[in-house]
Every structure is written in structure tokens, then in C-alpha cells.
C-alpha positions in Angstrom: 49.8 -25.1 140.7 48.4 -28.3 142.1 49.8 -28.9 145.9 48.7 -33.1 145.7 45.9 -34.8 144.0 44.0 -38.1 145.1 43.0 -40.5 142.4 40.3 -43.0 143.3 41.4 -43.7 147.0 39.7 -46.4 148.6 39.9 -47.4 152.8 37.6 -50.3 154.5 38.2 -51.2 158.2 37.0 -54.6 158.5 34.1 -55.3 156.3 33.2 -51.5 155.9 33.8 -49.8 153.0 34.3 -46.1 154.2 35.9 -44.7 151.3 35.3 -46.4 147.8 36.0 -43.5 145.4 37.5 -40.6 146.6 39.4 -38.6 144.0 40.4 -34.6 145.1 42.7 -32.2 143.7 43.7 -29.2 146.0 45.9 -26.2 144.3 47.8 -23.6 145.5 45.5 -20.9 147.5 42.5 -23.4 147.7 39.8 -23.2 150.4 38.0 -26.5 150.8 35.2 -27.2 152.8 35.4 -31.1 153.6 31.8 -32.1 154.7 29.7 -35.3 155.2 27.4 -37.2 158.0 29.7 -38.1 161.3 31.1 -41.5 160.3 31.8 -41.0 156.8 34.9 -41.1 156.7 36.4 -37.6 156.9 38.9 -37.8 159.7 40.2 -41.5 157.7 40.6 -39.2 154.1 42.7 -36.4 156.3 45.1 -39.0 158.3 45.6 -40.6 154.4 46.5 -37.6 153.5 49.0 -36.7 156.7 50.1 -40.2 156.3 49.1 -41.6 159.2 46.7 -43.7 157.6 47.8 -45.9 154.0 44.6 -46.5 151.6 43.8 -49.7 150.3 44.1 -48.3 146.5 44.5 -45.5 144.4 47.0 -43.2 144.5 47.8 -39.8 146.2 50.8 -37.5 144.6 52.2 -34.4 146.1 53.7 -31.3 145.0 57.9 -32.2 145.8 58.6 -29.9 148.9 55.2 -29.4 150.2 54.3 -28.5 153.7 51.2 -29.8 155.2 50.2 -28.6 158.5 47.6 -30.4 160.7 46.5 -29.9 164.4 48.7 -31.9 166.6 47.0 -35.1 168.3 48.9 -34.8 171.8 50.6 -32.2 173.7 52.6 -35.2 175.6 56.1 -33.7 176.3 55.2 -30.1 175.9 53.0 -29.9 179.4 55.8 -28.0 181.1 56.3 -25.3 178.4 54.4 -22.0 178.0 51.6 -21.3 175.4 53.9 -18.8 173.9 57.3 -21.0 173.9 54.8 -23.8 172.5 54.1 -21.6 169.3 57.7 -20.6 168.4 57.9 -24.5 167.9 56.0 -24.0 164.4 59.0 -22.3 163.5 62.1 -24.2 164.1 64.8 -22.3 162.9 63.6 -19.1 165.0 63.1 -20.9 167.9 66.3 -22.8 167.9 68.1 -18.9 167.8 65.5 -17.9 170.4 67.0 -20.5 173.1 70.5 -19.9 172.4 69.9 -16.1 172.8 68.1 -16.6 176.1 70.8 -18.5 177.4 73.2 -16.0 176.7 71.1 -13.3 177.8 71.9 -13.2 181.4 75.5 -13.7 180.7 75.9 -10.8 178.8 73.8 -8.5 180.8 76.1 -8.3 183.6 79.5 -6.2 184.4 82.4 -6.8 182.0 80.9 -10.1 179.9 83.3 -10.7 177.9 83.9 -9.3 174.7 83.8 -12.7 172.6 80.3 -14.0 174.3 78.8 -10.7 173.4 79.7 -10.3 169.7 78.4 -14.0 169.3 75.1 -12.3 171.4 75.1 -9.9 169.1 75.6 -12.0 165.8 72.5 -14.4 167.0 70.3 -11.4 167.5 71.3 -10.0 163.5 70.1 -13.7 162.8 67.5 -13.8 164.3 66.2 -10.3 162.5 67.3 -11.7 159.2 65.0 -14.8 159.8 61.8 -12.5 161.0 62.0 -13.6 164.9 60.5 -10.0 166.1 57.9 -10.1 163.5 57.2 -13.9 164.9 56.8 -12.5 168.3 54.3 -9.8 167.2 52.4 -12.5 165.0 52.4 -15.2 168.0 50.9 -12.2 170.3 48.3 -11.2 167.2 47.0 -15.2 166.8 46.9 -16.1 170.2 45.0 -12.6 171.0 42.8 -13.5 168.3 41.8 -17.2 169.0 40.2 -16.4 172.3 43.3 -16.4 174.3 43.8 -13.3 177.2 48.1 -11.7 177.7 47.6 -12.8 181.1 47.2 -16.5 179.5 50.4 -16.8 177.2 52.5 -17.2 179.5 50.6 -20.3 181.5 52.3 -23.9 180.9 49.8 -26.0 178.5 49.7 -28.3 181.6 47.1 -26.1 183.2 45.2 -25.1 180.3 41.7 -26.7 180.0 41.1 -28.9 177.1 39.2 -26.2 175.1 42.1 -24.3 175.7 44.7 -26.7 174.6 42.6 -27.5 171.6 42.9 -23.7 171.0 46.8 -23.9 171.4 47.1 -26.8 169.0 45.1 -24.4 166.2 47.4 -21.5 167.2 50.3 -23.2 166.8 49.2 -24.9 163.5 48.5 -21.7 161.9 51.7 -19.9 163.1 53.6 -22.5 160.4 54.4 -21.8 157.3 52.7 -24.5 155.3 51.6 -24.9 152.0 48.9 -26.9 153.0 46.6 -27.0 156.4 44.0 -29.1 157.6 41.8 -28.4 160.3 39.2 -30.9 161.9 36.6 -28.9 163.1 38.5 -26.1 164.3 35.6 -23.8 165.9 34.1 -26.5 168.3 36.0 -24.6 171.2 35.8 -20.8 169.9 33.7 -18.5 171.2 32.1 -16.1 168.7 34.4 -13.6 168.3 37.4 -16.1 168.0 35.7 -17.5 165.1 35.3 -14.6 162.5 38.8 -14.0 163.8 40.0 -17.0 162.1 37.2 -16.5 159.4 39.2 -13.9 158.3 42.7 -15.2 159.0 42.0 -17.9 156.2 40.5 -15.5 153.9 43.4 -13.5 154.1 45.8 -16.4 153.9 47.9 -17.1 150.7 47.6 -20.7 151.8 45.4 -23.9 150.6 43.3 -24.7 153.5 41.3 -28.3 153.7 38.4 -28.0 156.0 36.1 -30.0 158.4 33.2 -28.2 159.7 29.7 -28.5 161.0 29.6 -24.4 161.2 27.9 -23.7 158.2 28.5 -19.7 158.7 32.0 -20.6 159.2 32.2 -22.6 156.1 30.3 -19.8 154.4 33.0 -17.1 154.8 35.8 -18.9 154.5 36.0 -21.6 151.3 35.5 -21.4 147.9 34.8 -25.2 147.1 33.2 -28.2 149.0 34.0 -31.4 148.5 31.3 -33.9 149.9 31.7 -37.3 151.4 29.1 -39.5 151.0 28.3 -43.2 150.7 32.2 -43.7 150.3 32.2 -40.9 146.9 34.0 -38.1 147.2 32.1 -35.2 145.1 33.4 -31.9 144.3 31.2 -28.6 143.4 32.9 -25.2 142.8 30.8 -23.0 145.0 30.7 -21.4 148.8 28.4 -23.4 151.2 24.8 -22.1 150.6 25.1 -22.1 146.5 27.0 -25.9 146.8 22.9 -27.3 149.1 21.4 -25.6 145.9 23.9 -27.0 143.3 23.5 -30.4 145.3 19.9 -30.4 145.1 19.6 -29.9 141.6 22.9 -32.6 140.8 20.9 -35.5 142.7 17.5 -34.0 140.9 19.1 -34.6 137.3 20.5 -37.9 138.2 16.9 -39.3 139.4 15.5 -38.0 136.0 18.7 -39.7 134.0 18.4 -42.6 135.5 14.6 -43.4 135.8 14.8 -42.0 131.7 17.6 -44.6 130.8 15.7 -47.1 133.2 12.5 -46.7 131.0 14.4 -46.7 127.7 16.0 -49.8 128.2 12.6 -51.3 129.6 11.3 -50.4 125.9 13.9 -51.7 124.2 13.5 -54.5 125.9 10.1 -55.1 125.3 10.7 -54.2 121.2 13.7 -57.2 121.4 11.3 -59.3 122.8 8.5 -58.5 120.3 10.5 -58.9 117.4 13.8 -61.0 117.4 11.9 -64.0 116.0 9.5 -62.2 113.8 10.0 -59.8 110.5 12.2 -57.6 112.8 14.4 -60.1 113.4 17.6 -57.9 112.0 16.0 -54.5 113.9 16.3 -57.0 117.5 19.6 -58.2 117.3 21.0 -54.5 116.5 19.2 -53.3 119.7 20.6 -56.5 121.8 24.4 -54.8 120.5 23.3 -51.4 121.3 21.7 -52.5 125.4 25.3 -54.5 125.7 27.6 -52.2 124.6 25.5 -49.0 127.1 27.2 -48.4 130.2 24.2 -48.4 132.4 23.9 -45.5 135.1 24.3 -46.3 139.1 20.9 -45.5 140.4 21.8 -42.7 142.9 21.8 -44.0 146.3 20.1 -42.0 149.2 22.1 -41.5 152.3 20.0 -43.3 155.4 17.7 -40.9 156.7 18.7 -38.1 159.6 17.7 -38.5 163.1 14.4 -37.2 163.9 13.9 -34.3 166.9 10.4 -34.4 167.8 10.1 -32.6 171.2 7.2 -32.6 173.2 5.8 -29.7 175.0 5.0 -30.6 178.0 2.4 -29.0 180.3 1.7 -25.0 180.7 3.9 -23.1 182.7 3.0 -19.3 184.2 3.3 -16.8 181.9 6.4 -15.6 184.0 8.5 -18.6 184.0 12.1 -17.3 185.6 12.7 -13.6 187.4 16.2 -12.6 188.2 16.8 -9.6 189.9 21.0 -8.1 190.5 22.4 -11.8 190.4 25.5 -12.3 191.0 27.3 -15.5 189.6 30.8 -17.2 190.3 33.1 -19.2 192.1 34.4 -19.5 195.9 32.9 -15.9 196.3 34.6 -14.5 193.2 31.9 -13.3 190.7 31.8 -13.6 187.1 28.9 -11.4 186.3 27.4 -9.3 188.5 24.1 -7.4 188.7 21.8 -10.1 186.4 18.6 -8.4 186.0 16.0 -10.1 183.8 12.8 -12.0 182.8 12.1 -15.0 181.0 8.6 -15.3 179.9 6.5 -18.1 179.0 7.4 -19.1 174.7 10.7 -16.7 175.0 13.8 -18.3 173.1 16.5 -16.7 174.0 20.2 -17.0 173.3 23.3 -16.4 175.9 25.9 -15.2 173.9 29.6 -13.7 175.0 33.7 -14.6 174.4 34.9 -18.1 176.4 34.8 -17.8 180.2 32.7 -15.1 180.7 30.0 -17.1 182.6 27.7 -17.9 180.4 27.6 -22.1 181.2 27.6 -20.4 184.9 24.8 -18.5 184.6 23.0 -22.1 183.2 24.2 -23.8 186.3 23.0 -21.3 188.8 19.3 -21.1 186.4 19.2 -24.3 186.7 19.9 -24.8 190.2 23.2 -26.6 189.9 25.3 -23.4 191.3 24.3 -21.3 194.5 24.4 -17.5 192.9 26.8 -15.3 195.8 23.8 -12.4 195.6 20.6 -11.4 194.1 17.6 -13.3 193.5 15.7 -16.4 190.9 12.4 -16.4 191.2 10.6 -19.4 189.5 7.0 -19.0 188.1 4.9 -21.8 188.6 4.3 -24.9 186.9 7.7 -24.7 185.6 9.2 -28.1 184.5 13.1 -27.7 183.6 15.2 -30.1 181.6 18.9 -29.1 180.8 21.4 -30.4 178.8 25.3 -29.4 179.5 28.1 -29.7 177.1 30.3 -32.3 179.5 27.3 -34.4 178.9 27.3 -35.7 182.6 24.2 -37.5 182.3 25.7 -40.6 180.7 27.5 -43.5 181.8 29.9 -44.5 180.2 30.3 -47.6 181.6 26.5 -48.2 180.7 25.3 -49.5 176.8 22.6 -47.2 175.3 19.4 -48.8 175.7 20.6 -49.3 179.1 20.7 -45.4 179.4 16.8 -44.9 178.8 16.1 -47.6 181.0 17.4 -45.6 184.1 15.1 -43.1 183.4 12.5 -45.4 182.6 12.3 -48.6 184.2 9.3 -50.4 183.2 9.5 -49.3 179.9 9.5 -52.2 176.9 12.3 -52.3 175.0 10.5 -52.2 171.7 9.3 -48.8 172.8 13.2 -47.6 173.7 14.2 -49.2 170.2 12.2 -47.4 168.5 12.8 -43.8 170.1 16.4 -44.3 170.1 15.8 -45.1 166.3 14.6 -41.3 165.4 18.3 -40.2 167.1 20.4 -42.7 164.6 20.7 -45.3 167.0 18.9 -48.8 165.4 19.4 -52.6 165.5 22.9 -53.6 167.6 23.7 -50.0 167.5 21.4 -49.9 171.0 23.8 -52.6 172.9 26.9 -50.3 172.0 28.9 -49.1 175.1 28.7 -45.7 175.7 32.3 -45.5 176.2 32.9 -46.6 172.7 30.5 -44.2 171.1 31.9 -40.7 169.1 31.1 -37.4 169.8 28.4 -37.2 167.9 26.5 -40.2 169.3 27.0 -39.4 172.8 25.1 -36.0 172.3 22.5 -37.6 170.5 22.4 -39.6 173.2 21.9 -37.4 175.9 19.6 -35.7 173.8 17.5 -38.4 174.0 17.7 -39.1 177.5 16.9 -35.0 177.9 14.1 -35.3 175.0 12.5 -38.1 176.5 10.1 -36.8 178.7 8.4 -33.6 178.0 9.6 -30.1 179.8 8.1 -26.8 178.6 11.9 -25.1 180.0 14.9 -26.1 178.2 18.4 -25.4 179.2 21.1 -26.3 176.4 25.1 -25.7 176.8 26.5 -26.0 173.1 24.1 -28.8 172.0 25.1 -28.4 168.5 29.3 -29.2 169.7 30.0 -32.8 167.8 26.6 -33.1 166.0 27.4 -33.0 162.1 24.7 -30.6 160.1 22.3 -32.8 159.7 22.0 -33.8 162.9 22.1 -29.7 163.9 19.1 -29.2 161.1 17.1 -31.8 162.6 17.6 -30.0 165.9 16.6 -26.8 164.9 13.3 -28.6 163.2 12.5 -30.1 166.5 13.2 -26.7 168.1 10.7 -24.8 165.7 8.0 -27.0 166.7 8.6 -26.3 170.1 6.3 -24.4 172.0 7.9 -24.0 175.4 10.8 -22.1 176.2 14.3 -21.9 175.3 17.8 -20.7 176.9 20.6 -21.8 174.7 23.9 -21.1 175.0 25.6 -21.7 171.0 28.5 -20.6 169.5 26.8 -21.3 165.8 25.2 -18.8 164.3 23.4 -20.1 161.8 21.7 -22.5 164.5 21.0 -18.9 166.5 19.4 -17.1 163.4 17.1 -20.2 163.3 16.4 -20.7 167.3 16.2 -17.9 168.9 13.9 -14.4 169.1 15.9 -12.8 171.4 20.0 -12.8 172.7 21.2 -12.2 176.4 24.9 -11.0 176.0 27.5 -11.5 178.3 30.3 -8.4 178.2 32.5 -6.9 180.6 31.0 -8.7 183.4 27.4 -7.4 182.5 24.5 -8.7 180.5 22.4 -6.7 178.5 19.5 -7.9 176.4 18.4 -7.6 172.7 15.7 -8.7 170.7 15.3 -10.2 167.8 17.6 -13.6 166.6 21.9 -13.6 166.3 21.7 -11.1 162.9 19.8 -8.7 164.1 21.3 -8.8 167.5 24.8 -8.0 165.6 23.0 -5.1 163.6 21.5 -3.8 166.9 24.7 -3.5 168.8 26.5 -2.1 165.5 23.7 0.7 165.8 24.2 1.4 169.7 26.3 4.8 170.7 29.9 4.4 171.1 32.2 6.1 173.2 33.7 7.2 169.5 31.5 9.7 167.9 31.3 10.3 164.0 33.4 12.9 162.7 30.6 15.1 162.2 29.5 15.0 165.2 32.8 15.4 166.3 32.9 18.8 165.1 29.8 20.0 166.8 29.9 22.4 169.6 30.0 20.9 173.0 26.8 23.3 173.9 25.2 21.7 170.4 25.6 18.0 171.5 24.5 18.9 175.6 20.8 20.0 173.5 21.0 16.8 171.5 22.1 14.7 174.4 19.2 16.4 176.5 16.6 15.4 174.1 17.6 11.9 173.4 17.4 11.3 176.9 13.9 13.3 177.3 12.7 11.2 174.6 13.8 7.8 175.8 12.1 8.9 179.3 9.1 9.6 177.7 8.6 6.1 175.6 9.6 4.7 178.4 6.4 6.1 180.8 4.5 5.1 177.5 5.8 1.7 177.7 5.3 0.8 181.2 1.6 2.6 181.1 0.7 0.8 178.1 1.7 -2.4 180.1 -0.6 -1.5 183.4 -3.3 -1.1 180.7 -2.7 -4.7 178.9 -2.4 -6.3 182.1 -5.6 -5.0 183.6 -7.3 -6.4 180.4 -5.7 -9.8 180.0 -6.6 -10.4 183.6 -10.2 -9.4 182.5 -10.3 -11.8 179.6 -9.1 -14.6 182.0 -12.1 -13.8 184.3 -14.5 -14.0 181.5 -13.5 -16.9 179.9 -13.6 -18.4 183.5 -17.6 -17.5 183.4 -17.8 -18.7 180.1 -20.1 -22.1 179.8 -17.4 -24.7 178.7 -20.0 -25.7 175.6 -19.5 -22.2 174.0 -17.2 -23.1 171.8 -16.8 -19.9 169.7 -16.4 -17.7 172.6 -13.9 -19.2 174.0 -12.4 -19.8 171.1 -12.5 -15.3 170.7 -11.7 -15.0 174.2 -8.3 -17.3 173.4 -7.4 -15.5 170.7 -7.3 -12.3 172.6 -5.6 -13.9 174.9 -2.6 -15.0 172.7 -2.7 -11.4 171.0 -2.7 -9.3 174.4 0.2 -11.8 176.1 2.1 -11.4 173.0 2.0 -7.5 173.0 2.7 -8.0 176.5 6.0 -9.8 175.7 7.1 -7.5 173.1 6.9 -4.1 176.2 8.6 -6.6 178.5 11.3 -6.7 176.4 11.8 -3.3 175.1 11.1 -2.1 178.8 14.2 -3.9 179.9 16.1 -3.6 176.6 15.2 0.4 177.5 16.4 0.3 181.1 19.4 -1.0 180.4 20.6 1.5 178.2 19.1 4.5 179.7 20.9 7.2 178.0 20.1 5.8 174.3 
């Protein structure tokens, strides 16, 4: 059954058009993925469709009764309340019964209440059954467990939460309703991991319709069926998951090209035979063809969205092929640590990823890498010729008093503006959009622009916290291009895992206040730690004798002791010869091309092997009973 329907909807602020045709039908049970560039128009189609928004034209009709559900704008008037009172407000009825009964509560707990206050105690708790009030509790518990929130939290006033974390109430709450209908506005851009395949499977699961915006193309990937596309002011449908809808997309805008350019050059030879012939012997032929080329409804020739920003990022110069040791850090606050006993090493072309659940110290660890924190113990050794650019999620490198162009300038004084113009141009920002104030830009735009301010001189270390929070995919794809071409190194801290998969060669997770290492990118860390020994044992193994598993726990370890001698021998041996190759290409004469050119080569291979036992020699050490 159809839950509402938009029929050619059309919105313009001023004299932009942002929605010219936008025509969507959502029935019951339907997951939609609404996606488009930042500035599209997205956020204007929801609030039309929450009402806080009218369209210029068209129409929107909803199912009689329905419930839509959004994430609240403000929390104004619920600061003093708890993040547990604040979710029994998505269910009125219970909540009303919940007060009363609290009120009563100490009443009726003391000697000799009287007889009528307790059978109406007792009446409002028989209610309050009926209407599913200790199920409620339960489920309030179960969603606020499961978007990232700790027990110790739910009872903290939302006053004192962080703005992630309200942001994270507001989704709780909106999901706690019983709606027909919900729509969520990027909902992950404050979830850690974990959080979000929680509430990838939440909407799976859900019997409700759920209309979607999303940059998190995983996300969108498990959890809707349909995606509906806004761009250039059309709304367009296409029946498929996310990864099927870029090929179905592809191949829609592939067949309108051929149409049109095929219609284009049809007409063009009718055009020519009309004027060939409507004063000669085909005179009758001409004037039929003039009736058919009036009476053909000519075809729109597709328009191409203006092209996504550019990320070319330079290298800058060589660093030592050690570039950051840390040795039993310990990280934290006023004294209190976060993590403790950091032990690892970040090698020269490593791209690594910091994973772990919210507030488990991973921007931390950034801060105190990149010399913003003071660790409480333990050591950071820098290699040399190490240049570090970092880029943190509050974006504290703009002004927002400041205009854009003004923003490279502090960086660059005596630089021309042409020049600025036209690197600001490959991050989306061209003609006026340069004199904009930096307090008036979105999201979006302010990352960019601290991107480019962090992008504009070249670093061969770079730091990012979330960098992909309020950029819109193609923005994030024209990251991870830049990325790919990068040859320095990387430490990234991302809740995206698509963005991970393509970024990173290696993760750093952050669990239980330790950090263990794993190689390979976000998949294969995830297949890696599925395949490490539990404290729960199969059932077969189960059975065994405990003498049976001492022998098989004996010889695991006596293996992984003796690849573990192999490893760090094999490493003595590379490093001897690597520092031999650097000697002879030292005595090398510079005009002998082709052996330096071998000597390189070896080089690259031998530093690469190299890598490869570092990592498995601290991947090895930090799971020594595997």
C-alpha cells in the first residue's frame, strides 16, 4: 500500500531552481536510499515532505493516518532530562503512565498507604502492561546499547552529552517511535563502526518504510532496496541496492546519449531531405516530413552534472624509511589514560587505518602523534625528514570569520590570486564562490576547504580524523583517487568502510584499552579478527580431553615461536643487504644509468619484504599464543 506519493514537485529559493521535477512514491516496508551531490536539494525534498517546507508546485498525497518520523532539529527544552526519560517521549501514551506511576511510587511504598492510592498504583501498572511499557524499557535499553551509547550513559541529562552524542539521542529516539514512515539525514556521520551495522540491521529488520540520506555507500548497501537520485532538480528512481543502481545508472545515461545523438542525426537528415526537395518533384514527400519533425517530441539532451572536485596531492620530499616509533604509550586526559601500552611502527609508504567504537581514543592517539597532546608515558620517536600535515574533524584550521580565498592567503601570502582561484577550483569552489564567508559555508564546503588549506603544500605524513564526515560520495571518491596516487604515508581515522577498503593496507584497532595491529585493508581486517581464538571454543573442541588440547596448545605456541625466530632472522639478513645496496649505489658513477636503475629496484623489492616482516613481527608479538 502506498504510504504518500510526490507528483512533479518543484522548489526554487530565489532564482535557483533546486527541485524542478521531483516525482517519488514510497510504499509500505520501502527502503530508500535518497542520494545526490551536497546542494541538491535533498534536505529541501525531506522538510517538503515533513512539512516544514511548502513546494512551489505539484502535489504530495499521503496515506490518511500516517506517521512520519524524522530526527528532531533541537533538543531545546529537554536539556534537563535524561537520555532514557528523553526516549520514552517517542511513545506518548507510555510515558504519560510512566510519570504518574513514579509519582505514586514513593507514596505507596511506605507504611500503611492507603488503600485507595494503591489500587489506583496498581491499576496504572495493569495499564501500563497492556500498552507494552516493560517491553519499551527493554527496547529503549536494546537501541540505546546499540547506537554506541554505554548503561553508565543513559542516565546522563542530554545537557552534558556532546553533540555526537545528542545527534545519537535524536536517532534513538526517532527509531523508538512507531512510525509508518522515517527519514534519516545522514544518520551514521556520528556512529562508530559497530553502531552502524547495528542500525544496518535494525532497518533491515524493520517492518517500516525508511527514506534515507547517506554518503556511506556500505551503509546504503545493506540496508535499501531502491535509490532514488537527485540530480540537476530530477528526481530518478531505479529498483536496485547501491552498487547494481552506479551500474544501472551508467548504462541509463549511456542509452540516453545514443537516443539522443540518433534522433539528433535523424532530424538533421530530414532536414536536409525537406530542404532538398519541398520545391522540387518531392514537393508532397517534404511537406509530409515538415508534419512528421512538428508533431515529434524531441528528447532533452542529457545534461552532465558539473564536474567533481579534483584531489591531486603532492608527495612531498622523502622521509626515513622509519617515519614514527612508539614504544608502551600511554594516552589520555589530566593523568587518566585511554589506552595504555601503544607499541608500534609506522614505516615509510604504510597506510594504515585507526579503527575502534566512539571514545576509545582514537582522535587522541592523532593528537598526541601529531604533537597536539603530551602522551602521560612511553615514547614517539620521529624518523627523519618527516614532514606532517593533519587534518581534524572540528576543522580548527578555519576562520570562520575569514572568506575562502582569504583562507589560502594565510598560508600563502605572496601568492597571486589567479593561482588560489584556480586551486580552490579543483575543490568546487569557482567564480564568487571564493569571496563566500566561511561562516556561511555547509558542511561539505568547509571540509573541502580545509582540505585544501591541508593539501596545499606537499607533506609525505598525513594525519586525517573522519575526513570523509560531510563530504557527499563524490567528493569521498575523489578523495580516495587523490589518496591512491599518494605515495607518502597515511594514518586515518574513518568510520566508512568502503573509503577503508580503498585507503588503507593495514588497520590499527583500538579495543579494551589496547591496540593491536592487522594487515591488510577494513575486509580483510574483519575476516582476520573473525579467524583469531576466542575465549569460546568450538564444540568439538570442546569435547576434547583437557590433556588433548595442553599437546595442541603446546604446539601452536612452539610453532608460532619458531616463525617467529624465522621472521626476525630473516629481517637481520634483509637489513644487512639493503644497507649493502645503499653503499653500492653510493659508489655507483651517477652516469650509470642502468645500474642504478637495478640497484633501485632491489631496493624497492628488499624494503618492501622488509615491511611485510615488520608487520607480521608485531602482528606476531601481539598475539603470542596464536
Amino acid at each position: 500500500m502506498l504510504l504518500l506519493t510526490l507528483s512533479n514537485i518543484a522548489k526554487r529559493f530565489d532564482d535557483q531552481v533546486i527541485i524542478e521535477e521531483g516525482s517519488l512514491a514510497v510504499s509500505e516496508g520501502d527502503k530508500i536510499g535518497l542520494v545526490g551531490r551536497n546542494g541538491t536539494g535533498k534536505t529541501t525534498l525531506f522538510n517538503i515532505i515533513c512539512g516544514r517546507l511548502r513546494a512551489d508546485s505539484g502535489a504530495i498525497d499521503f496515506k490518511k493516518g500516517i506517521r512520519i518520523g524524522t530526527v528532531a532539529q533541537e533538543l531545546n527544552g529537554h536539556q534537563e532530562q535524561s537520555l532514557y526519560e528523553f526516549c520514552f517521549l517517542a511513545h506518548p501514551e507510555v510515558n504519560d503512565i510512566r510519570l504518574q506511576m513514579a509519582k505514586l511510587e514513593p507514596l505507596v511504598i511506605g507504611d500503611n498507604p492507603p488503600a485507595e492510592m494503591v489500587n489506583e498504583y496498581h491499576l496504572l501498572t495493569q495499564r501500563y502492561d497492556e500498552l507494552g511499557g516493560y517491553a519499551f524499557e527493554r527496547e529503549v535499553r536494546l537501541v540505546l546499547e546499540g547506537i554506541g551509547f554505554q548503561r553508565r550513559q543513559i542516565d546522563r541529562p542530554l545537557g552534558s552529552l556532546s553533540g555526537g552524542e545528542r545527534n545519537r539521542a535524536q536517532i534513538a529516539a526517532a527509531l523508538l517511535g512507531n512510525y509508518d514512515l522515517l527519514l534519516l539525514d545522514e544518520p551514521t556521520n556520528h556512529l562508530d563502526i559497530q553502531a552502524t551495522i547495528w542500525l544496518e540491521n535494525h532497518i533491515a529488520s524493520s517492518p517500516a518504510a525508511y527514506l534515507i540520506v547517506s554518503h556511506d555507500r556500505r551503509f546504503l548497501q545493506n540496508t535499501v532496496t531502491k535509490i532514488a537520485e537527485l540530480s540537476l532538480g530530477k528526481l530518478e528512481l531505479f529498483h536496485s541496492r547501491y552498487e547494481a543502481y552506479l551500474l544501472e545508472r551508467e548504462e541509463r545515461r549511456r542509452l540516453a546519449a545514443h537516443h539522443f545523438r540518433h534522433q539528433t542525426e535523424e532530424i538533421e537528415r530530414i532536414e536536409e531531405f525537406i530542404r532538398r526537395n519541398l520545391a522540387g518533384q518531392k514537393t508532397r514527400q517534404a511537406q509530409s516530413k515538415q508534419k512528421y519533425l512538428a508533431r515529434l517530441k524531441r528528447l532533452e539532451k542529457p545534461r552532465i552534472e558539473k564536474e567533481q572536485p579534483t584531489f591531486h596531492i603532492k608527495d612531498g620530499g622523502r622521509s626515513f624509511r622509519e617515519v614514527v616509533k612508539v614504544d608502551d604509550l600511554s594516552i589520555g586526559y589530566d593523568g587518566q589514560p585511554l589506552v595504555e601500552g601503544i607499541t608500534f611502527d609506522l614505516f615509510r609508504g604504510d597506510r594504515v587505518g585507526l579503527v575502534g567504537p566512539n571514545g576509545c581514543g582514537k582522535t587522541t592517539l592523532l593528537k598526541t602523534l601529531g604533537g597536539l597532546l603530551e602522551p602521560i608515558s612511553g615514547d614517539i620517536t620521529v624518523g627523519g625528514n618527516v614532514d606532517v600535515a593533519y587534518f581534524d574533524q572540528e576543522l580548527s584550521n578555519l576562520d570562520l570569520e575569514s572568506d575562502v580565498i582569504s583562507e589560502l592567503w594565510t598560508i600563502d601570502p605572496v601568492a597571486e590570486s589567479g593561482r588560489l582561484r584556480s586551486f580552490l577550483a579543483r575543490f568546487g569552489f569557482s567564480g564568487e564562490d571564493v569571496f563566500k564567508k566561511v561562516a556561511l559555508l555547509s558542511g561539505g564546503e568547509k571540509t573541502k576547504l580545509a582540505l585544501a588549506k591541508l593539501l596545499y603544500f606537499p607533506a609525505n605524513v598525513m594525519i586525517f580524523d573522519e575526513p570523509t564526515n560531510h563530504l557527499d560520495i563524490a567528493s569521498i571518491e575523489a578523495l580516495e583517487e587523490g589518496l591512491a596516487g599518494y605515495n607518502g604515508t597515511l594514518l586515518i581515522v574513518s568510520h566508512d568502510r568502503y573509503f577503508l577498503d580503498r585507503v588503507v593496507n593495514r588497520i590499527l584497532e583500538i579495543d579494551r584499552r589496547r591496540l593491536t595491529s592487522y594487515l591488510g585493508n577494513y575486509t580483510e581486517y574483519v575476516e582476520r579478527k573473525s579467524q583469531r581464538p576466542s575465549a569460546k571454543r568450538e564444540v568439538s573442541e570442546e569435547k576434547k580431553s583437557s590433556y588433548e588440547q595442553f599437546k595442541e596448545e603446546s604446539r601452536r605456541k612452539s610453532r608460532h615461536r619458531k616463525r617467529l625466530q624465522q621472521v626476525a632472522e630473516t629481517i637481520i639478513e634483509l637489513e644487512a643487504q639493503l644497507k649493502t645496496l645503499e653503499r653500492d649505489e653510493l659508489a655507483v658513477d651517477s652516469s650509470d644509468w642502468h645500474r642504478l636503475s637495478d640497484l633501485a629496484a632491489q631496493k624497492r623489492e628488499t624494503e618492501d619484504m622488509l615491511l611485510r616482516l615488520y608487520l607480521e613481527k608485531e602482528e606476531m608479538e601481539q598475539a603470542p599464543d596464536e
